[in-house]
C-alpha positions as CSV (number, residue, x, y, z in Angstrom):
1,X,-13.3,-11.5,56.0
2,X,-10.2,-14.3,56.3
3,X,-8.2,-14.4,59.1
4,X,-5.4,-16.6,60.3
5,X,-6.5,-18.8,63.3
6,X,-5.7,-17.0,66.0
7,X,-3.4,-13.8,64.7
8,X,-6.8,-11.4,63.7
9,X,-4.5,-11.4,60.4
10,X,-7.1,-9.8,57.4
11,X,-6.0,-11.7,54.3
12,X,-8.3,-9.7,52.1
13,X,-6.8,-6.7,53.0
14,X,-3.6,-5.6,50.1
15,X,-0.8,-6.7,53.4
16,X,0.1,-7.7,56.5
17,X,3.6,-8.0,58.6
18,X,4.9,-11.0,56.8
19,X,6.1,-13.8,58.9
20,X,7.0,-17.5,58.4
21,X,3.3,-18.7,59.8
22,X,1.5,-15.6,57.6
23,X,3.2,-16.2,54.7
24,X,2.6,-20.4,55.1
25,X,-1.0,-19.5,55.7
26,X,-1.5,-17.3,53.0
27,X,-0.4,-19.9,50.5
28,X,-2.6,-22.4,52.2
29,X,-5.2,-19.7,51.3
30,X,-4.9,-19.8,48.0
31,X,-4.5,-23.1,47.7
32,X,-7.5,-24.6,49.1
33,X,-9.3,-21.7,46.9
34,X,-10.6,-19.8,50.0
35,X,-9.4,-16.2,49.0
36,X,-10.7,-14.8,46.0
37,X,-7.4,-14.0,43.0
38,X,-7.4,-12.3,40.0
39,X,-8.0,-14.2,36.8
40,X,-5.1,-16.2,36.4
41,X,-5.3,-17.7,39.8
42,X,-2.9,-15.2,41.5
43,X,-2.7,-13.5,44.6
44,X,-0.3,-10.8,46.1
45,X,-0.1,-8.7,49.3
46,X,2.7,-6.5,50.2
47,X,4.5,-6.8,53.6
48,X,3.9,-3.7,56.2
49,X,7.3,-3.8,57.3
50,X,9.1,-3.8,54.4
51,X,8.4,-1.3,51.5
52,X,8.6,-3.2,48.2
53,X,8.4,-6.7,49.6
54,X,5.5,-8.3,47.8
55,X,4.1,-12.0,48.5
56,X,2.5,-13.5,44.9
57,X,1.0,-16.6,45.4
58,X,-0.2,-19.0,42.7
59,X,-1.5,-22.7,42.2
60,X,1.9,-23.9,42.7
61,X,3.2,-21.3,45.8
62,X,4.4,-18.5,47.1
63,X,7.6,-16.3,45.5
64,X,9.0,-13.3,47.6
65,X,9.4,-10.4,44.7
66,X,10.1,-6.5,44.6
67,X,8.5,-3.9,43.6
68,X,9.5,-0.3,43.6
69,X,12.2,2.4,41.9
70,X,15.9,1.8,41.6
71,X,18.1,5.0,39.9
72,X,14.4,6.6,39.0
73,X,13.4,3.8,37.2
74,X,10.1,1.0,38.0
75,X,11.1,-2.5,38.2
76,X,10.0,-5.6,39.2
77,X,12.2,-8.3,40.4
78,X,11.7,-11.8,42.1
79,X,13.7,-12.6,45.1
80,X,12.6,-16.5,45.3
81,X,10.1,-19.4,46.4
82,X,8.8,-18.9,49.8
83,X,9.9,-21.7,52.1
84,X,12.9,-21.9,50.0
85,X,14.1,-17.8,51.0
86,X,12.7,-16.9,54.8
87,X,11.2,-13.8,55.3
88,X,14.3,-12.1,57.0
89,X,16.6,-13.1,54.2
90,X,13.8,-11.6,51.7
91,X,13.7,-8.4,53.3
92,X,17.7,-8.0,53.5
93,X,17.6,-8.7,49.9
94,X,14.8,-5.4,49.0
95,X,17.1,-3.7,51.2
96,X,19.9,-4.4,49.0
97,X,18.1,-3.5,45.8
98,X,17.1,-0.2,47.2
99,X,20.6,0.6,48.2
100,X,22.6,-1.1,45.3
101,X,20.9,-0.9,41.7
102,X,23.8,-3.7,40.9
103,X,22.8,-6.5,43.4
104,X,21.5,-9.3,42.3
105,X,17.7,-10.0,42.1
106,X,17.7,-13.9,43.3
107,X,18.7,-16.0,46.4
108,X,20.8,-19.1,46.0
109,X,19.0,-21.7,47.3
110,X,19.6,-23.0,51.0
111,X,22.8,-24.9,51.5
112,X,22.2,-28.6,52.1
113,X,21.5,-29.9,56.2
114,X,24.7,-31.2,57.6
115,X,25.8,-34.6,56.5
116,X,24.3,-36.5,59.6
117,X,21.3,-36.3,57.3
118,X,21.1,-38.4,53.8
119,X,22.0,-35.3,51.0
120,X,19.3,-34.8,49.0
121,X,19.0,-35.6,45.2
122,X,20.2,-33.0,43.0
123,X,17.5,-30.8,42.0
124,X,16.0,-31.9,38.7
125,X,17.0,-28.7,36.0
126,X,13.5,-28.3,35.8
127,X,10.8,-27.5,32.4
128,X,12.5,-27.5,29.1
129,X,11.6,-24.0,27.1
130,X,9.8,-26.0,24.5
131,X,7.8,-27.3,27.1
132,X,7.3,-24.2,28.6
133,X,6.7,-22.1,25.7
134,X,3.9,-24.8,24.8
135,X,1.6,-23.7,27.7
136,X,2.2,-20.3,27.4
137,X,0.2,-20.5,24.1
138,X,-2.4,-22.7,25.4
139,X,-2.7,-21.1,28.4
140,X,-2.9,-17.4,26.5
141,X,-5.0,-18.6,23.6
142,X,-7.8,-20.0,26.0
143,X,-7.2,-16.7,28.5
144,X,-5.8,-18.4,31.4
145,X,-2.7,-16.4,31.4
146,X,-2.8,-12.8,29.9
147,X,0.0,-10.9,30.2
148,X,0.7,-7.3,30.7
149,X,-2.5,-5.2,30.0
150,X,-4.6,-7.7,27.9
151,X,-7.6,-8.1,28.8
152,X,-9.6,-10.8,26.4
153,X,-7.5,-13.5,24.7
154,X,-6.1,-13.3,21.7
155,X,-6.8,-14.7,18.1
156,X,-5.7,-17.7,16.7
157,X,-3.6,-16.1,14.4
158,X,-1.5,-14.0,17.1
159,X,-0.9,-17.4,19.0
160,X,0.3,-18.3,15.2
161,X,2.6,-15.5,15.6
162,X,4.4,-16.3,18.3
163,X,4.6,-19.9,17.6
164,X,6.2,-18.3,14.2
165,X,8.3,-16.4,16.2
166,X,9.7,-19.1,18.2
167,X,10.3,-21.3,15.5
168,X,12.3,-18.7,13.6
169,X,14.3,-17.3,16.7
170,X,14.5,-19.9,19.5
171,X,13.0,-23.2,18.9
172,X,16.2,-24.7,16.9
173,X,18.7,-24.0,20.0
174,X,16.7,-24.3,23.2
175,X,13.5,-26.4,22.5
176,X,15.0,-28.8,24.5
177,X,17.2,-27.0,26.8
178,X,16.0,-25.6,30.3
179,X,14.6,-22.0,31.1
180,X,18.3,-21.2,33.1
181,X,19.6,-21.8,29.9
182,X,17.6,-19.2,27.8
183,X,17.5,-16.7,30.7
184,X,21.2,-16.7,31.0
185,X,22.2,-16.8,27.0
186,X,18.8,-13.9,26.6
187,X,21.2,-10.7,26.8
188,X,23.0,-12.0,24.3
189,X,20.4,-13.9,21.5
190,X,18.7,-10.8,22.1
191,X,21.7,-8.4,21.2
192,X,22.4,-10.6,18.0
193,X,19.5,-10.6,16.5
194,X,18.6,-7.0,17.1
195,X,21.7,-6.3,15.1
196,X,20.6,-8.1,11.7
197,X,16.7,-8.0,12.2
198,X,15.8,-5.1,14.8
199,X,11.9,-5.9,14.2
200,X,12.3,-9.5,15.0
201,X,14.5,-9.1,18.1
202,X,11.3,-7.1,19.4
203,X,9.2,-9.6,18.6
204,X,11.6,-12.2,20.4
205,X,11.7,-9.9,23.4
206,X,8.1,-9.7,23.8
207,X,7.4,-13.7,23.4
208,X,10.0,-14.2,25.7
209,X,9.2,-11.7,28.5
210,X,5.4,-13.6,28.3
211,X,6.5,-17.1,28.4
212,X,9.0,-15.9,32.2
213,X,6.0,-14.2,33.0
214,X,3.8,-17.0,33.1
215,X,6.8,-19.4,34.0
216,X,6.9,-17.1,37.2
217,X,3.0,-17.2,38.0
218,X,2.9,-21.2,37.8
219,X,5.9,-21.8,39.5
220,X,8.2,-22.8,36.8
221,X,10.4,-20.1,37.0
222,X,11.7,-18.1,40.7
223,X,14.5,-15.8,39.0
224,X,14.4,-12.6,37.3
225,X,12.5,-12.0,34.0
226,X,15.2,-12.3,31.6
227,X,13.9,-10.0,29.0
228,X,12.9,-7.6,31.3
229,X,16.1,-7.3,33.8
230,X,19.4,-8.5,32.6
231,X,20.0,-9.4,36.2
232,X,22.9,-6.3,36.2
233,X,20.7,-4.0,37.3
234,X,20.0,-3.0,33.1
235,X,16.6,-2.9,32.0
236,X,16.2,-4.7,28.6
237,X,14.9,-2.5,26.1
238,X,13.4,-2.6,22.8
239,X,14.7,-1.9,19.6
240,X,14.0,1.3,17.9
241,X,11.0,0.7,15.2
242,X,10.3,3.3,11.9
243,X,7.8,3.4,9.9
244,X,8.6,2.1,6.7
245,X,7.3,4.9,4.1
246,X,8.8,3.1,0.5
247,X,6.1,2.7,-2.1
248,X,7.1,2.5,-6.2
249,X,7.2,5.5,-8.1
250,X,5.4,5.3,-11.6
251,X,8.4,4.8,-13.2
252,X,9.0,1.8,-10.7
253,X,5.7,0.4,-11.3
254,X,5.4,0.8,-15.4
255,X,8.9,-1.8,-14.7
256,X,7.3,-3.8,-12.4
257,X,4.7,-4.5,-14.7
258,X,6.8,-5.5,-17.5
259,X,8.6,-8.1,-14.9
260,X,5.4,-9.0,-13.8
261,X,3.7,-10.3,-17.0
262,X,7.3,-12.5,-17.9
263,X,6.7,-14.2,-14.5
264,X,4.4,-17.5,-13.7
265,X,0.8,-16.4,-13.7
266,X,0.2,-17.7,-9.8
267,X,2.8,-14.9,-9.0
268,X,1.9,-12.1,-11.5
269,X,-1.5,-12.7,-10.4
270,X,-0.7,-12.9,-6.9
271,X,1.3,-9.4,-6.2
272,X,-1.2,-7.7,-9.3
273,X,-4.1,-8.4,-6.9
274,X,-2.6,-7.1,-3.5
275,X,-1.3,-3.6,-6.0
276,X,-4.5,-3.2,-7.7
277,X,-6.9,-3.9,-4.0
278,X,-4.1,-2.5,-1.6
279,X,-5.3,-5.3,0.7
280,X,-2.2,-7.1,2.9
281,X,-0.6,-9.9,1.3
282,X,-1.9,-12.7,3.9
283,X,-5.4,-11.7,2.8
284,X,-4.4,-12.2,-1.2
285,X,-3.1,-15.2,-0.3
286,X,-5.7,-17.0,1.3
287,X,-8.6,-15.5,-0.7
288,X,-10.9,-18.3,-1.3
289,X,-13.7,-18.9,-4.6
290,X,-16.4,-18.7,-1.7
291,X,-15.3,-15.0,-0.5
292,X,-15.6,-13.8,-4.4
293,X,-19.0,-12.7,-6.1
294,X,-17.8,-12.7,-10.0
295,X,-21.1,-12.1,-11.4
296,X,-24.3,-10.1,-11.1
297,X,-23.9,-5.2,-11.0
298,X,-21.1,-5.3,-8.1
299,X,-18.6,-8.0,-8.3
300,X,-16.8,-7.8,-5.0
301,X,-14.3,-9.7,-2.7
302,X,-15.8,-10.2,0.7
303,X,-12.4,-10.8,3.0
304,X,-13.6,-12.4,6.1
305,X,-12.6,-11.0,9.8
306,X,-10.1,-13.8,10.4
307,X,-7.9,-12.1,7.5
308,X,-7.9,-8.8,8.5
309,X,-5.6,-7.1,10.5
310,X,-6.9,-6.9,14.1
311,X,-9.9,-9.2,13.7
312,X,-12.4,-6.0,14.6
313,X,-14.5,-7.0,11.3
314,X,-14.3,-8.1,7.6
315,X,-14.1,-6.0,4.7
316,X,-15.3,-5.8,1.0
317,X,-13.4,-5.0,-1.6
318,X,-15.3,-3.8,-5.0
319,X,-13.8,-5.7,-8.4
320,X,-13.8,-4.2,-12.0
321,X,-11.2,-3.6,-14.8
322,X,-8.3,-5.6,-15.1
323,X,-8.4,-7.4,-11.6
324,X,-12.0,-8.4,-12.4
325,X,-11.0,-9.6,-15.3
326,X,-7.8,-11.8,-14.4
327,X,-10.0,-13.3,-11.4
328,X,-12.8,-14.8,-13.8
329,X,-9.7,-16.3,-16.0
330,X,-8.4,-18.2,-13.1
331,X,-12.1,-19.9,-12.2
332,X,-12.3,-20.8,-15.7
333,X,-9.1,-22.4,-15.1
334,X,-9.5,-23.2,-11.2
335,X,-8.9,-27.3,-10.6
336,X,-12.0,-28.7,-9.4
337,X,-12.1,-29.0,-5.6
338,X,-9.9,-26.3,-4.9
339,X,-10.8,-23.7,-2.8
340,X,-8.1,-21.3,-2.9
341,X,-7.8,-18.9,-5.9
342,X,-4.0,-19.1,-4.7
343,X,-3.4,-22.4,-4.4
344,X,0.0,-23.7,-2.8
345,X,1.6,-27.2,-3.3
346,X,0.1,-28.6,0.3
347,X,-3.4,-28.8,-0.5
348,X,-3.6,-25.0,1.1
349,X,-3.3,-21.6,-0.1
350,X,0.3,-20.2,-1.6
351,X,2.6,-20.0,1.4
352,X,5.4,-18.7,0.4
353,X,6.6,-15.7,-2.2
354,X,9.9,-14.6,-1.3
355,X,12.0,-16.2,-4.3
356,X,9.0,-15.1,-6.6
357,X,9.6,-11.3,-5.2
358,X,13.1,-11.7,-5.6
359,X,13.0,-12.9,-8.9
360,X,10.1,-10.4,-10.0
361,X,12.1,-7.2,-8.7
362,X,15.4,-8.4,-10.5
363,X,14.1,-8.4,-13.5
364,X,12.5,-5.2,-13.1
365,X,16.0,-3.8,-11.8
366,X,14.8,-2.7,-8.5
367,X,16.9,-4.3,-6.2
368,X,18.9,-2.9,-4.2
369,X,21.4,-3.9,-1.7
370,X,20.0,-1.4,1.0
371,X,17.4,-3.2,2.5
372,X,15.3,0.3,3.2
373,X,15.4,0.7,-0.6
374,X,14.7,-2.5,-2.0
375,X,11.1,-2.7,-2.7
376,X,8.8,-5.4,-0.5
377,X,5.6,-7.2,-0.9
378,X,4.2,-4.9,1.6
379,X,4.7,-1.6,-0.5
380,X,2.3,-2.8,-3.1
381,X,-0.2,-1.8,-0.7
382,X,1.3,1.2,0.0
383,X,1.7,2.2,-3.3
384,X,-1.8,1.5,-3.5
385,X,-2.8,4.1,-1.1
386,X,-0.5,6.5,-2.2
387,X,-1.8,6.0,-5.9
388,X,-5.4,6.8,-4.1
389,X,-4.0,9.7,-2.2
390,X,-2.6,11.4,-5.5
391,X,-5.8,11.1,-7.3
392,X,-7.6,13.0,-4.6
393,X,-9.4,10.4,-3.0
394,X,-10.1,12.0,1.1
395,X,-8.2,10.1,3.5
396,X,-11.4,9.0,5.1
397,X,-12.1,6.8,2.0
398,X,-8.4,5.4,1.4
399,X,-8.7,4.7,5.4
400,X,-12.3,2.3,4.3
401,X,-10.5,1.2,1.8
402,X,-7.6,-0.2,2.9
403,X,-9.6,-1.6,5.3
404,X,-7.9,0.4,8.2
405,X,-9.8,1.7,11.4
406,X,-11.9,4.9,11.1
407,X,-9.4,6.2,13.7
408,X,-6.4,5.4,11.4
409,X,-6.4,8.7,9.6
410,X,-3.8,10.2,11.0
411,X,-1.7,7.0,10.2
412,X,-2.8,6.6,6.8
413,X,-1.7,10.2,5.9
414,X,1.5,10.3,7.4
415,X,2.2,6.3,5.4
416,X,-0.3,6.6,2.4
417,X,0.4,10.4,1.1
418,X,3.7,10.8,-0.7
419,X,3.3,13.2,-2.8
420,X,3.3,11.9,-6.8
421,X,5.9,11.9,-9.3
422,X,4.2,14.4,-11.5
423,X,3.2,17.2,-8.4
424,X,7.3,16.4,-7.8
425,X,8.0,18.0,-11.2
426,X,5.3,20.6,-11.0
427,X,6.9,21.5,-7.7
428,X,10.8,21.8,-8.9
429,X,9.4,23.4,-12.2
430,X,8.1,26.2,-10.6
431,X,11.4,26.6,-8.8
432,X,13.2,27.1,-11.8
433,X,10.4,28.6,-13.6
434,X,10.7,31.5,-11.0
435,X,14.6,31.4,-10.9
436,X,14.8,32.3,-15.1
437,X,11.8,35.0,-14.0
438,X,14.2,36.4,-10.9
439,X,17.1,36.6,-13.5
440,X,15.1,38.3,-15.8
């Protein structure tokens, strides 16, 4: 059991009546590594005075936060560094929150000692969000910080995902600039890009609400979350996400095709293989000569775990007919040396096919300026399973074959079953068929 010298204080209890000396101690505590914290070096009691007043204390010190239900909803606010905000002044500021959903969620800092003393230095404006954001990722991808409910750490390619993110949404504006700057602009960048690109405002949200999270656990950060709390008393919310259900039509497809064959062969090649497997276009694009067996009774492609969607396991995909057949015609024509059967300009795998898709679906004539019905990359898989649907295959199959979960059923019959362009005319010929019998 630890106790403060003295006080009979039990610091491995969940709190104690905070108090300047309690509070110093417990941070000494954790410090010197003499009370056991959770896996991210973190440790937080609650204050028996004051319900909601919470103590977390990291490698790099205390901060004061809140914890409870303000107009019915759960929230979790800081209040600031302890040392910095006393214990009285943290409790008059829960008080506040509990009373008055719009105060705000921080402490100024305390006002300068009178001038008989030299006035400090101006406080330095602290990490810059490049900096910031950098060990997040380290710190995630090794599982030193894992946020929210995570529990193991993640895949290289989901740390890809936010760095992706960043670069796309963040990086260009406030590598350099400091968190205040981000936190304050948040409500804002956030609202902007939800209203062009919903999907990737969610993603934004969620990288940013990970990198104040861990700003906050190592010290970086002492305000509000900004993509959690607006600081207004708002909760910041995500954007509303449906699932996507376009896949081509046969008509669509026999058009497709035509473009297809008038295109450069990487490309044709390229989107025929991700139609014809129904596998994601990241795995087509960084199939390698190693992962294919050409030869011998079952020519198949063996996609490795790192390419698959979740990382749970690989997945092999059995070749014959026409993709069989344009996969053998690129080895014969395959550059020595090169691994990928896409092969980019870089020395890696094809990177990019958005102007190809463009131009491909042009020429076919199935743009659109409605982005819900213009088709995507993404629908050739979909069409895929759909084609696999309307031929009868059980859902259980299309599921393996996809490569989707066993427990992806349900989601691969809701996204994977439209229902075929010839059970559409058997369905509206039977209306009319009985109409002309009614009138009969």
């Amino acid at each position: 059991m630890t106790r403060t010298a003295g006080a009979g204080i039990d610091f491995d209890g969940k709190g104690f009546p905070f108090t300047e000396a309690r509070v110093e101690e417990a941070v000494r505590l954790v410090a010197e590594g003499r009370i056991e914290t959770d896996g991210q070096g973190r440790r937080s009691w609650s204050d028996d005075q004051t319900q909601g007043l919470r103590l977390v204390v990291g490698a790099r010190g205390g901060v004061f936060t809140f914890a409870g239900r303000i107009d019915g909803k759960t929230v979790t606010r800081s209040i600031g560094p302890a040392g910095v905000v006393k214990v009285a002044e943290a409790r008059e500021a829960v008080g506040k929150l509990r009373f008055d959903s719009t105060a705000a969620a921080t402490l100024a800092p305390r006002p300068a000692p009178p001038a008989t003393a030299p006035a400090p230095a101006p406080a330095a404006a602290g990490p810059t969000v490049g900096a910031v954001v950098g060990e997040y990722l380290k710190a995630h991808a090794s599982g030193r910080f894992l946020p929210g409910r995570r529990k193991s750490a993640p895949t290289a390619r989901t740390i890809d995902f936010y760095s992706d993110v960043y670069a796309a949404t963040l990086r260009g504006e406030y590598d350099a600039a400091p968190l205040s700057k981000l936190a304050a602009d948040f409500p804002r960048v956030f609202g902007a890009l939800s209203k062009r690109a919903p999907y990737q405002g969610n993603r934004m949200l969620q990288l940013v609400r990970n990198v104040f999270a861990y700003a906050l656990s190592v010290g970086q950060w002492n305000g509000p979350n900004p993509a959690v709390d607006t600081g207004k008393g708002e909760r910041v919310t995500r954007n509303q996400e449906h699932h996507r259900e376009r896949f081509l039509t046969d008509a669509e497809a026999a058009r497709l095709h035509r473009a297809l064959a008038a295109d450069l062969p990487l490309y044709r090649d390229l989107f025929t293989t991700s139609l014809t497997t129904g596998q994601r276009m990241g795995a087509c694009c960084r199939m390698k000569w190693s992962d294919l067996e050409l030869s011998g009774r079952s020519p198949c492609w063996r996609i490795p775990r790192a390419d698959m969607k979740g990382r749970k396991g690989g997945h092999v995909v059995p070749l014959a007919g026409e993709l069989l057949a344009i996969l053998r015609r690129r080895q014969a024509e395959a550059t020595a040396g090169v691994p990928w059967v896409f092969p980019g300009d870089d020395a890696g795998p094809v990177a990019t096919y958005d102007k190809a898709w463009k131009r491909v679906i042009r020429r076919a004539e199935l743009w659109s300026d409605d982005p819900e019905q213009r088709p995507r990359p993404h629908d050739l898989r979909r069409t895929c399973g759909a084609r696999m649907t309307a031929a009868g295959v059980p859902l259980p199959t299309v599921t393996r074959a996809l490569g989707d979960a066993p427990s992806s059923v349900a989601m691969v019959a809701k996204v994977y079953a439209p229902v075929a362009d010839d059970a559409l005319k058997a369905a509206y010929a039977a209306v009319a068929d009985r109409g002309r019998r009614g009138k009969g």
